[in-house]
Z-matrix of the N, CA and C atoms (Angstrom, degrees):
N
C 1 1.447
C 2 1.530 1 110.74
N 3 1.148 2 111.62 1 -67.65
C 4 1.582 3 111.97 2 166.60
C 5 1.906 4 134.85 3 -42.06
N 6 1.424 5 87.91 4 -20.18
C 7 1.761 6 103.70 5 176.45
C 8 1.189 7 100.87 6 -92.73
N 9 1.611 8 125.26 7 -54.44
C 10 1.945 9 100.35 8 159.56
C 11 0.855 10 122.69 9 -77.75
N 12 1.616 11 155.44 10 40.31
C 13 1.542 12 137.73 11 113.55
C 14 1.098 13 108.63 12 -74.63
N 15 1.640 14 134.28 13 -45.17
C 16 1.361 15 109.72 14 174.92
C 17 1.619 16 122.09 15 -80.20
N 18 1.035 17 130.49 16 37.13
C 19 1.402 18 138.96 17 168.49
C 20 1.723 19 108.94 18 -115.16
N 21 1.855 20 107.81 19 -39.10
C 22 1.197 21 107.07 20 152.73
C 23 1.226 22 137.64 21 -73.54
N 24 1.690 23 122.99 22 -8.01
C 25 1.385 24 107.82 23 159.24
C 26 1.525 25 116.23 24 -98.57
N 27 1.406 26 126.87 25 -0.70
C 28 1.300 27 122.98 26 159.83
C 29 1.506 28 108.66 27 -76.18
N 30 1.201 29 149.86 28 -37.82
C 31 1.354 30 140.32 29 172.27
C 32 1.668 31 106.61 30 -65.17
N 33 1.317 32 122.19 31 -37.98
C 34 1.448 33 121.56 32 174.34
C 35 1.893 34 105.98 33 -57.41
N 36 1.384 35 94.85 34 -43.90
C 37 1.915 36 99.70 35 -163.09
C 38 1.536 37 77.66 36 -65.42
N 39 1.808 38 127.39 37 -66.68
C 40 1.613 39 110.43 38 -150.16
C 41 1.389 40 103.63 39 -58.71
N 42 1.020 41 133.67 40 -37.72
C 43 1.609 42 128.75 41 172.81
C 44 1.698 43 123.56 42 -46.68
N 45 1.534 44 101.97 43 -56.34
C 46 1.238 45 103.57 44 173.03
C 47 1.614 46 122.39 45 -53.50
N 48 1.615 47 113.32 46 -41.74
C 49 1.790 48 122.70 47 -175.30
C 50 1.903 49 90.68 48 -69.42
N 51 1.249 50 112.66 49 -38.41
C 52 1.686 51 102.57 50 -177.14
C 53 1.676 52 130.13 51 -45.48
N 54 1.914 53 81.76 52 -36.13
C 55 1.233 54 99.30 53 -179.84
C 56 1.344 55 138.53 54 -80.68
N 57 2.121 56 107.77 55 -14.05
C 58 1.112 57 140.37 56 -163.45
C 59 1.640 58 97.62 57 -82.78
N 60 2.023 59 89.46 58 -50.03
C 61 1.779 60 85.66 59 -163.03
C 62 1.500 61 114.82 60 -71.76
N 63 1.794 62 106.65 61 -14.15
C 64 1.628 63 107.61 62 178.20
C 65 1.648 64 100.78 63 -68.84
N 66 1.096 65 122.86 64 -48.54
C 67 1.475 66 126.24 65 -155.14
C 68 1.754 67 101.03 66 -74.46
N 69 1.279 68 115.33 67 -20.11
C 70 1.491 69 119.49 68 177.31
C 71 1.453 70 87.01 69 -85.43
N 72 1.085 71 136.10 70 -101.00
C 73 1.577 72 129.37 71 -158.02
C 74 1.727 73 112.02 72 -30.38
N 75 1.418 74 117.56 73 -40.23
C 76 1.262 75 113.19 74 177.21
C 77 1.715 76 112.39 75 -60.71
N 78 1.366 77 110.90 76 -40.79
C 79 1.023 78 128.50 77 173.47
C 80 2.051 79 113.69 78 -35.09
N 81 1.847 80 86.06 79 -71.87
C 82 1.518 81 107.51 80 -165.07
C 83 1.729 82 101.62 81 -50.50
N 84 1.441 83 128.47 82 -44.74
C 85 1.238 84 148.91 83 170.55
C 86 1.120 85 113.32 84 -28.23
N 87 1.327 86 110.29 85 -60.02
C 88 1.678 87 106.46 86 -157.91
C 89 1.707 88 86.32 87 -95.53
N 90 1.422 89 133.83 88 -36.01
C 91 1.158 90 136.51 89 -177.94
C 92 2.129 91 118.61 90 -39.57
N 93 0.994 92 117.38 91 102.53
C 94 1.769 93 113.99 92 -143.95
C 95 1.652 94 96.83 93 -76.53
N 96 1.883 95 109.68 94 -41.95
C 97 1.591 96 108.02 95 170.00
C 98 1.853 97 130.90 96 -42.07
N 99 1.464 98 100.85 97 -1.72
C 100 1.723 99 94.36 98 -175.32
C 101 1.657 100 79.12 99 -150.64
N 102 1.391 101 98.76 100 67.94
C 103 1.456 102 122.99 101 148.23
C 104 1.264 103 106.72 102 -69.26
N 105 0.877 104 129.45 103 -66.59
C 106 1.796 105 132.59 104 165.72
C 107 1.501 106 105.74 105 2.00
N 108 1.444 107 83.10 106 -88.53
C 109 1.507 108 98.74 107 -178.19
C 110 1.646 109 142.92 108 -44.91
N 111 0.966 110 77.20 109 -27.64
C 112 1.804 111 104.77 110 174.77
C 113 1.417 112 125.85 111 -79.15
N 114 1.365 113 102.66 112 -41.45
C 115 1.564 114 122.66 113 163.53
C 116 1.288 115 123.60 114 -57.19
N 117 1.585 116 101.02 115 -48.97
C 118 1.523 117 111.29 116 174.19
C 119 1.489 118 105.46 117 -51.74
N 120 1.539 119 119.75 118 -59.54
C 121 1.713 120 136.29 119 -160.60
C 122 1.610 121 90.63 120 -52.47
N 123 1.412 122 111.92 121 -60.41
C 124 1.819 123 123.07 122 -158.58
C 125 2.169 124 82.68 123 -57.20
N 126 1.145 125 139.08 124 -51.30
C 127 1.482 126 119.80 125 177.74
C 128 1.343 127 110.75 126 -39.59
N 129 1.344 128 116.13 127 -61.38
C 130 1.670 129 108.72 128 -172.63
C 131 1.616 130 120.04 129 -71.70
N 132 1.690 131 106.12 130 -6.52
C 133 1.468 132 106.21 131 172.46
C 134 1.468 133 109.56 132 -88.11
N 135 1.458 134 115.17 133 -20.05
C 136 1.621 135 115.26 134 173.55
C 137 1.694 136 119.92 135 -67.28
N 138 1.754 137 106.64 136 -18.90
C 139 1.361 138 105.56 137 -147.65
C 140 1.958 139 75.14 138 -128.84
N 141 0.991 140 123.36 139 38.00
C 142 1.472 141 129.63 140 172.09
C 143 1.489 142 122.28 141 -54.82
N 144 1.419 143 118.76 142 -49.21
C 145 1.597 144 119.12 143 164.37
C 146 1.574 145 118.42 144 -52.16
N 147 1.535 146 105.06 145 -57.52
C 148 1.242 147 125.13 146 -172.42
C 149 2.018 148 107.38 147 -50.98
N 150 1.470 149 108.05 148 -49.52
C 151 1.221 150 117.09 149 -160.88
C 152 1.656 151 94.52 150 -75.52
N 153 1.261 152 118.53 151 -18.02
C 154 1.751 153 129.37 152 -156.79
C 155 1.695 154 96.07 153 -81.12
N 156 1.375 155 103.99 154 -49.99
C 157 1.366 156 109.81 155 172.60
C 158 1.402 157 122.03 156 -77.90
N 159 1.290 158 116.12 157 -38.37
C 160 1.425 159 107.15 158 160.99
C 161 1.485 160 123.46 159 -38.84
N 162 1.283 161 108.36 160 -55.49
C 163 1.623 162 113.16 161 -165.69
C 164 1.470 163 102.71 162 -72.72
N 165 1.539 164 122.60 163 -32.20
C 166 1.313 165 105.31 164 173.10
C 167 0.948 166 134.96 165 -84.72
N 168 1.489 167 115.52 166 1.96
C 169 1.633 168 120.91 167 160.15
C 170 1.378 169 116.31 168 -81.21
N 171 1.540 170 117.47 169 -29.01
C 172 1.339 171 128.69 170 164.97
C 173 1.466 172 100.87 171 -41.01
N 174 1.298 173 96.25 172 -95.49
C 175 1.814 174 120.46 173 -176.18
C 176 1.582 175 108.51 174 -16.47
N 177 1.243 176 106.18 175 -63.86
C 178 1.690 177 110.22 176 176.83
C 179 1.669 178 120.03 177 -64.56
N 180 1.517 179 132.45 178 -16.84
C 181 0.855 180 112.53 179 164.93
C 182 1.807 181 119.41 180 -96.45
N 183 0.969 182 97.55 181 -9.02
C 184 1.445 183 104.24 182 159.43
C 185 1.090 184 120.67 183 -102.00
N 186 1.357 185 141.73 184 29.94
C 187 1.486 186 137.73 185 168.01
C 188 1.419 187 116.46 186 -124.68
N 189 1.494 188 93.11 187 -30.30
C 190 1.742 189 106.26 188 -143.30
C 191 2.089 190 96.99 189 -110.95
N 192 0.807 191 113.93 190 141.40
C 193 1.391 192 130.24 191 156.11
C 194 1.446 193 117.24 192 13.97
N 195 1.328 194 113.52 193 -87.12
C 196 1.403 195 155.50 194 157.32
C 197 1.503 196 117.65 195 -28.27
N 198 1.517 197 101.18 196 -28.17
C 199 1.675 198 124.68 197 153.78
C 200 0.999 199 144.86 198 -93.90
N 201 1.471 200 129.15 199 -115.34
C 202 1.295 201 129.55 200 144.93
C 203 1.109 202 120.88 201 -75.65
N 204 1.653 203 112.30 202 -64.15
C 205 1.739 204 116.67 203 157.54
C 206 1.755 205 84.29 204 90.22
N 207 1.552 206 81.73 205 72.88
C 208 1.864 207 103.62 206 174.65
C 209 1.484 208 92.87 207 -106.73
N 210 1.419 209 125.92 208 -27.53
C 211 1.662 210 117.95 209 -159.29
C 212 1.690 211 92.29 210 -40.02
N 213 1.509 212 107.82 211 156.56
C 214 0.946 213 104.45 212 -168.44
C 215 1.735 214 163.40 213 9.07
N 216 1.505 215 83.93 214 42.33
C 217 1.596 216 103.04 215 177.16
C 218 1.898 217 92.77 216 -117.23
N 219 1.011 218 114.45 217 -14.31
C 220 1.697 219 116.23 218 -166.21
C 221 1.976 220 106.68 219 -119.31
N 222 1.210 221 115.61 220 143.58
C 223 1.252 222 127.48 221 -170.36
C 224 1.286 223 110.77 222 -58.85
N 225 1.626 224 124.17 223 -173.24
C 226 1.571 225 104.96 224 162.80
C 227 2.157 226 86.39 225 -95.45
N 228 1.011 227 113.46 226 -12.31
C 229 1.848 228 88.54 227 170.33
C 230 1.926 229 126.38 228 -68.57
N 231 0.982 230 105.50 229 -41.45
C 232 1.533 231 118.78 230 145.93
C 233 1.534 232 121.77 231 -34.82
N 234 1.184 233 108.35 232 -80.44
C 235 1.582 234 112.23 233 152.98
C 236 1.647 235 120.76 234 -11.06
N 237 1.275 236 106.08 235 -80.22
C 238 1.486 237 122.31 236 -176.30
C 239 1.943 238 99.36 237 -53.07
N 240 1.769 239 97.52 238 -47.46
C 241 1.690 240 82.32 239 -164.31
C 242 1.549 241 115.69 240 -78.16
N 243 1.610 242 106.97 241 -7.70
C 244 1.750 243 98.61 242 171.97
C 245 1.862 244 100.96 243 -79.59
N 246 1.541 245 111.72 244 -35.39
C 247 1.613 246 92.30 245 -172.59
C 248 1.753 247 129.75 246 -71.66
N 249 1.565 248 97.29 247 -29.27
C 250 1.349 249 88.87 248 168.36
C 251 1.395 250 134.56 249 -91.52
N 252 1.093 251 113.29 250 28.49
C 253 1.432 252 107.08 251 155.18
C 254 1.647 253 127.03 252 -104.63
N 255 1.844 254 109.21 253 -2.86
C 256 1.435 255 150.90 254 178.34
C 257 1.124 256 76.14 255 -76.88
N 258 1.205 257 126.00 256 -85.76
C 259 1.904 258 136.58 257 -144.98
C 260 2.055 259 106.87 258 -66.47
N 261 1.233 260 126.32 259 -15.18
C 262 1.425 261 140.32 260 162.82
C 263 1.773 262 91.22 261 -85.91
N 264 0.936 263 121.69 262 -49.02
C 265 1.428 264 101.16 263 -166.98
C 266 1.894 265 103.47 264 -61.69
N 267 1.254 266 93.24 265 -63.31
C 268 1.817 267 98.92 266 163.32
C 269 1.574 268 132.28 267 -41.82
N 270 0.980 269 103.20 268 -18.81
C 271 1.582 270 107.61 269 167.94
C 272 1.637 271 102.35 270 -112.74
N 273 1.209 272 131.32 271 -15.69
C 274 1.796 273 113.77 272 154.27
C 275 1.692 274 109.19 273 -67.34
N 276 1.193 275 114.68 274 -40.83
C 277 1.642 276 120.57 275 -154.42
C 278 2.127 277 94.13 276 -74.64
N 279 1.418 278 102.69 277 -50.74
C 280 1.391 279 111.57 278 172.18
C 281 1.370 280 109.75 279 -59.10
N 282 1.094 281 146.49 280 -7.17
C 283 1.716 282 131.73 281 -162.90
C 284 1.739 283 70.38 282 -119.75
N 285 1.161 284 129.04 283 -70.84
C 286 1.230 285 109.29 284 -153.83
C 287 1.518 286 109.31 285 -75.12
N 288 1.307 287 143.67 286 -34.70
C 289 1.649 288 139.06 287 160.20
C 290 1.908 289 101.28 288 -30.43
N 291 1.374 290 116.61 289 -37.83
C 292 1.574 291 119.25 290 -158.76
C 293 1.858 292 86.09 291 -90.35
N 294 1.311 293 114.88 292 -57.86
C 295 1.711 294 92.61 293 -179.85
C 296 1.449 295 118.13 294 -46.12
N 297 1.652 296 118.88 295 -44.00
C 298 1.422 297 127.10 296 -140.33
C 299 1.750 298 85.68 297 -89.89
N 300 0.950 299 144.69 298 -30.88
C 301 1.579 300 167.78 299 177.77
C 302 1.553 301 112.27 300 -56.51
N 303 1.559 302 84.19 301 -84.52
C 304 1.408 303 89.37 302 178.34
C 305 1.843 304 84.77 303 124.53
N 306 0.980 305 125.50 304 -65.07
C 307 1.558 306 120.47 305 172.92
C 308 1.496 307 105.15 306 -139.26
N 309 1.625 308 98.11 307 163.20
C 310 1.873 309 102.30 308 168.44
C 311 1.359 310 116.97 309 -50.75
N 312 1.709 311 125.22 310 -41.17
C 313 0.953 312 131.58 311 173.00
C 314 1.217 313 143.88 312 -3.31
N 315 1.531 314 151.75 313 3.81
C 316 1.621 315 130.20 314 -142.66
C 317 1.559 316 125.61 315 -73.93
């Protein structure tokens, strides 16, 4: 009894934070003061194929066999700290491909 309420308030909490981080990004969007920010995001939404394949060639040579073949030898904090500095490189390479371009488009 006690293992399904606490299984039902962890599916309630992951639901509820799901709902937080949509309503914050929807938020930040329409919000006009962190234009900044938004501009930057709309680069990596122009260059969406490009960045899709990037990361999965990333991902696979660092996860998989054929690579390093960390999948499960590395934490999910590890995880996070090899991708975001991948995902800054992808949003420098995307803002500037979209100036030097003209759009994601080709």
């Amino acid at each position: 009894m006690i293992s399904q309420i606490h299984d039902l308030l962890v599916d309630n909490s992951n639901a509820a934070f799901t709902i937080l981080y949509i309503t914050s990004l929807t938020l930040l969007f329409y919000w006009h003061s962190h234009h900044f920010i938004v501009s930057r995001l709309a680069s990596i939404a122009k260059m969406a194929l490009t960045n899709y394949v990037l990361q999965s060639i990333f991902g696979t040579l660092i996860f998989y066999g054929y690579g390093l073949g960390l999948m499960g030898e590395i934490g999910p904090g590890w995880g996070v700290a090899l991708c975001i500095p991948f995902f800054i490189f992808q949003l420098i390479s995307s803002v500037a491909d979209v100036v030097t371009m003209g759009s994601g488009n080709r």
